[in-house]
C-alpha positions, 0 to 999 in steps of 0.5 A: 519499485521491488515488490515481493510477497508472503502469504502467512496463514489468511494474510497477504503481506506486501514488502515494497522498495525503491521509489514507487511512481506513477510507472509503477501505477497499473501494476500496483493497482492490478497487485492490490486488486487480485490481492483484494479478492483473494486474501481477506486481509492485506498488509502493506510493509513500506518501510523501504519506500525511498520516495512515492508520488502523488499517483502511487498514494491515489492507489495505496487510499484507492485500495483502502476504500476498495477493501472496506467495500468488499470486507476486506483489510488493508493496513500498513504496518510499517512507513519509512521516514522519506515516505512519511516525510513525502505525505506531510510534505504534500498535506496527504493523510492516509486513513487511520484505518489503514495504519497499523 
């Protein structure tokens, strides 16, 4: 997993690539989170996500509960075709809240 930051004015957009597996776990969660308690509103660009396992999503709608809870938002502005392949595949959906 590459993964690269802007801050644009009170957001926080993250750009991530590659696959995203359960290696990448804790260092996703950790990202999220100091994210979460900085920036009042996170996007999450994932249109060049090439595969994502099942530990990788528990973050992605973990983070999204975790943002609710504290006022925060977390969306996702951009999905690729393999990542959203990979979600109906495995009957996961993400929350609509998070879809941008």
């Amino acid at each position: 997993m590459n993964l690269r930051n802007e801050k644009i004015k009170d957001r926080t957009i993250f750009i991530l690539d590659g696959d995203i597996t359960i290696y990448d776990a804790v260092s996703l969660r950790n990202t999220l989170l100091e994210a979460l308690d900085t920036s009042p509103a996170i996007e999450l660009n994932l249109a060049d996500v090439t595969d994502c396992d099942i530990t990788a999503l528990q973050i992605l709608v973990a983070a999204g509960k975790t943002a609710e809870k504290n006022k925060r938002r977390l969306s996702i502005t951009d999905c690729s075709d393999s990542l959203a392949a990979k979600m109906r595949q495995i009957g996961f959906d993400m929350p609509a809240a998070m879809l941008q």
